[in-house]
N, C-alpha and C positions, 0 to 999 in steps of 0.2 A: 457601625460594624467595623472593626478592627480589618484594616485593609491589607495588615503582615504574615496576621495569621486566622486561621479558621474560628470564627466563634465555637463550634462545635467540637468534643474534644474526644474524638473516639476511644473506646476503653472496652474492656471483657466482656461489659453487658450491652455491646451494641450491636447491635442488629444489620447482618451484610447477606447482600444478594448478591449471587454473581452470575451473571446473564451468560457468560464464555461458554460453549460445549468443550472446546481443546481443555482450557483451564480446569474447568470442572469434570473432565475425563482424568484429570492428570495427580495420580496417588501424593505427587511432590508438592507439589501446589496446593493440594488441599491440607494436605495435614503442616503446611506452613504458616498458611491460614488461620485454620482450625487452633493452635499453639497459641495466635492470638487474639483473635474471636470466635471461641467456641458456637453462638449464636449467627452461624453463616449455611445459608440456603447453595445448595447447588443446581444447578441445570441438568441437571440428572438427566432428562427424558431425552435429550441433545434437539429441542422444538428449536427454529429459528422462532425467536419469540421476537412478534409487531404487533404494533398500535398497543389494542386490547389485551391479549396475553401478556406482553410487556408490563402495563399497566399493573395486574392481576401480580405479575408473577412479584415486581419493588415495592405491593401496596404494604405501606407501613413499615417500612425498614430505613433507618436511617443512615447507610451506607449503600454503595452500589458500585460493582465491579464491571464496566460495560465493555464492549467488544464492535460489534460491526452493526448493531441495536440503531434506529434513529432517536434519538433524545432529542425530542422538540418540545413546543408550548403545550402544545395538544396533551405530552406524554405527562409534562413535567407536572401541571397545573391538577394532574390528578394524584399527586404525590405529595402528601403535603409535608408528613414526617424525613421525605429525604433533604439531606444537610449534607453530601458528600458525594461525589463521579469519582471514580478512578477511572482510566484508561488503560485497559488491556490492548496494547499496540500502539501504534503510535500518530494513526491518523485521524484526524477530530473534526474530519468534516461533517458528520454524521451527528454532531452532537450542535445545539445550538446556544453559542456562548451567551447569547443577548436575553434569552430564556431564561438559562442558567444564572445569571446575571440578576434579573428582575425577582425570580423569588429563590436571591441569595443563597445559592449551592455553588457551593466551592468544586474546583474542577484539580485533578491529580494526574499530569503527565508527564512522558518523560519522553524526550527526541531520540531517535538515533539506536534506540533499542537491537532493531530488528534488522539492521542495517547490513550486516555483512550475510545473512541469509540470504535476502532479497539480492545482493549483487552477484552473489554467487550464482543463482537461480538466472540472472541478466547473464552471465556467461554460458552456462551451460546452452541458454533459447540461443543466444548470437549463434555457434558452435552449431547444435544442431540445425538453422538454417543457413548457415555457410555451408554446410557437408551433404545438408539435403538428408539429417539422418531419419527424420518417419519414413521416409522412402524408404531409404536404405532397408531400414529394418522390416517394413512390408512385401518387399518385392521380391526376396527370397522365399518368402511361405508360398507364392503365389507361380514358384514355379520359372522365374526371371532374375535374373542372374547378372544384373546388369551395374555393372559398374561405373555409380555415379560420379562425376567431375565436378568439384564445386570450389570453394575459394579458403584460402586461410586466413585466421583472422589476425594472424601477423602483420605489420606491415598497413592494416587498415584504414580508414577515417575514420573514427567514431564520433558522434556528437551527441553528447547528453547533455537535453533539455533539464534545469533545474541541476544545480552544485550544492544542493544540501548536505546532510550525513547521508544519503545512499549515494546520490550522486559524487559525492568524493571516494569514498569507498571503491564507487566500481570505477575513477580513474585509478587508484592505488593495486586492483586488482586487473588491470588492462595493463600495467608497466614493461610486463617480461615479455610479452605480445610489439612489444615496439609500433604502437598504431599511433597516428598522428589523432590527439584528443583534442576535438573544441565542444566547447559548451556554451550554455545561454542560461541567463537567471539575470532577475532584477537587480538584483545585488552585485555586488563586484568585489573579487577575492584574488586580489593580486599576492600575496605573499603565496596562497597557494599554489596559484596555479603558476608562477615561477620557480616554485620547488618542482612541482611536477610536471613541467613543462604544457600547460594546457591553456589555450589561447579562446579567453572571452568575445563569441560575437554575439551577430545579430541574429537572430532567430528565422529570418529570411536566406542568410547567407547558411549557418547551419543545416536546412534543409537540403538547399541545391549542392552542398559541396560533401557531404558525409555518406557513407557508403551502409555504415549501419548506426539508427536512431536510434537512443532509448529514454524514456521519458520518467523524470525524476521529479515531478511538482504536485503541490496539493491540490485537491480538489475546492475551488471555490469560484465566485463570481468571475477571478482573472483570467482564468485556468478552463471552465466549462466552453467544451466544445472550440481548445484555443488550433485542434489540429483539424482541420476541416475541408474541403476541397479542394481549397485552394492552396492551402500547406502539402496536401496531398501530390496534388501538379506538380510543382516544385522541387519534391523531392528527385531524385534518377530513376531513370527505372530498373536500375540492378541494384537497388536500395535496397534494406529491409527496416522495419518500424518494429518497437521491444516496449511492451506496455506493462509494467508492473507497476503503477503508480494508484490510480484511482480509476475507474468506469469512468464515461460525459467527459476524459477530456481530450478524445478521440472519438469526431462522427463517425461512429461506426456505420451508418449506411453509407455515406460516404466511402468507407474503407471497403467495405465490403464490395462496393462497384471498382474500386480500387484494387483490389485483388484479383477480382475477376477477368478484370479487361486489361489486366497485365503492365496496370500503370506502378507499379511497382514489385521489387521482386517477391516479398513475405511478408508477412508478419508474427510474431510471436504474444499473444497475449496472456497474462495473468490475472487480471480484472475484467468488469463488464460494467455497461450502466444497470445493465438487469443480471443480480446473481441468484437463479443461472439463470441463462442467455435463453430465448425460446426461441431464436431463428436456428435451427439446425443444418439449412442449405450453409449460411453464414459460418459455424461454427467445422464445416465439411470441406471447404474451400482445400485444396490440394495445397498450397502454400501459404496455408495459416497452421500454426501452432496453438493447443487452448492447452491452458492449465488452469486448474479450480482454483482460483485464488489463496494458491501455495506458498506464495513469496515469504511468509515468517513463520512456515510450518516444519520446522526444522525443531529435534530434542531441544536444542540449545538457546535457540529462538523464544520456541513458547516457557521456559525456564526462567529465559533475562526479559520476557514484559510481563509475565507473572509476579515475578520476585519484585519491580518496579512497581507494579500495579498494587499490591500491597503495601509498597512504601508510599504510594502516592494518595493511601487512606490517612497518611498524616502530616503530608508535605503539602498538599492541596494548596491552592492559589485562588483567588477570586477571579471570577471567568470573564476577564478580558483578554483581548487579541493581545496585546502586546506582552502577553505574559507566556504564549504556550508559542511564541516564535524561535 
């Protein structure tokens, strides 16, 4: 197999599923598609399609536009015309590259897509739990009139876990805020963070010194369940914790005893290990924020890993790690 480029070479008469409901909601997307593969299925019914439906819905298509879908052996091995993954977004934990790999389906992604949506979304959660604005904006229907006291986010410590493409972003969009930025990541990016003055530690020292956390890493082996109890302690407890990265890598029972017993100030989350979540006391918690897994649900968002995702039906790469880092 040609390891530069795709054995398979997509063209007018091939066959694409595209599993997205957003994507396949969106009149832009389709007929950009459509332009070039007339022969492309949409998710029309908006089914979160698993396992079996999955299965059902890519059998016999030799393309495939995936989304938030698990792509494992189970799914893959009952596929046998598929030759091609795109990636609608940009997180690929969900898909299993060694899978992918074994019966030779090329994999189409692109980093950084959805990048300034999701940090935008991380300012807004900081903000409204600095201000206390659910309250805010509850207590008045209720007859209470009370004007809350809370902090600005000028001036703060921030630490974000993971300096990827979101995680630099939302130091670039923290600058006019003047907050003292430190981060943590395997990696080490001194030219950046001496442009933008942002000091690499330890992931220990990050917790105990940072006023609000927000977590910027993929979901995998390193990453599952790397905030936990004991990260939990450690943090202040006029903290607050910002999760728009992945579900499992935050115990959330953990957190949730965490919130309750006031070991730290809030939380704001945008993922879950379970979407959606079936603890509803957990999701009620007076000082937690939920959002549905919003972070690249922006016009603009869903346009640039659409548009990406299409290209990435013919940029595809053979599905090793070292190729979608």
């Amino acid at each position: 197999m040609n390891r530069n480029n795709t054995a398979y070479k997509p063209n007018r008469e091939s066959r694409l599923a595209v599993t997205s409901r957003s994507f396949s909601r969106n009149k832009t997307l389709r007929d950009a598609v459509l332009s070039i593969y007339p022969n492309t299925k949409f998710n029309d019914e908006g089914i979160i399609l698993k396992k079996k439906q999955l299965i059902e819905f890519l059998d016999d298509q030799d393309m495939a536009i995936t989304a938030l879908e698990t792509i494992n052996e189970e799914v893959i091995r009952e596929l046998p015309e598929l030759k091609i993954i795109s990636k609608y977004g940009v997180g690929i934990d969900m898909i299993d590259l060694k899978a992918l790999y074994a019966h030779k389906i090329y994999l189409g992604w692109q980093g950084g897509i959805n990048k300034r949506s999701v940090s935008e979304l991380v300012i807004v959660l900081i903000i409204n739990l600095l201000r206390h604005i659910p309250k805010a904006n509850d207590d008045p229907s209720s007859n209470n009139w009370n004007q809350l006291v809370g902090y600005q986010l000028t001036g703060r410590t921030v630490g974000i876990i993971g300096l990827g493409h979101i995680g630099k972003d939302l130091v670039k969009l923290l600058q006019p805020f003047r907050c003292k930025i430190i981060a943590n990541d395997i990696l080490s990016f001194p030219e950046f963070c001496d442009t933008h003055n942002v000091e690499q530690v330890g992931l220990k020292h990050l917790l105990q010194e940072s006023d609000v956390i927000s977590i910027h890493v993929p979901l995998d082996d390193s990453t599952k369940l790397m905030i936990g109890p004991n990260e939990l302690s450690s943090m202040k407890t006029d903290a607050y914790l910002i999760n728009t990265a992945r579900g499992n890598i935050v115990d959330e029972v953990a957190l949730k005893s965490a919130l309750i017993e006031k070991k730290i100030s809030g939380a704001a989350f945008d993922v879950f290990a379970l979407e959606s979540p079936s603890d509803l006391e957990f999701l009620k918690i007076p000082n937690f924020i939920v959002t549905p897994h919003i972070g690249g649900s922006t016009i603009e968002a869903i346009l640039a890993m659409g548009h990406a995702a299409i290209s990435g039906l013919t940029n595809a790469k053979i599905a090793l790690p070292e190729n979608f880092n």
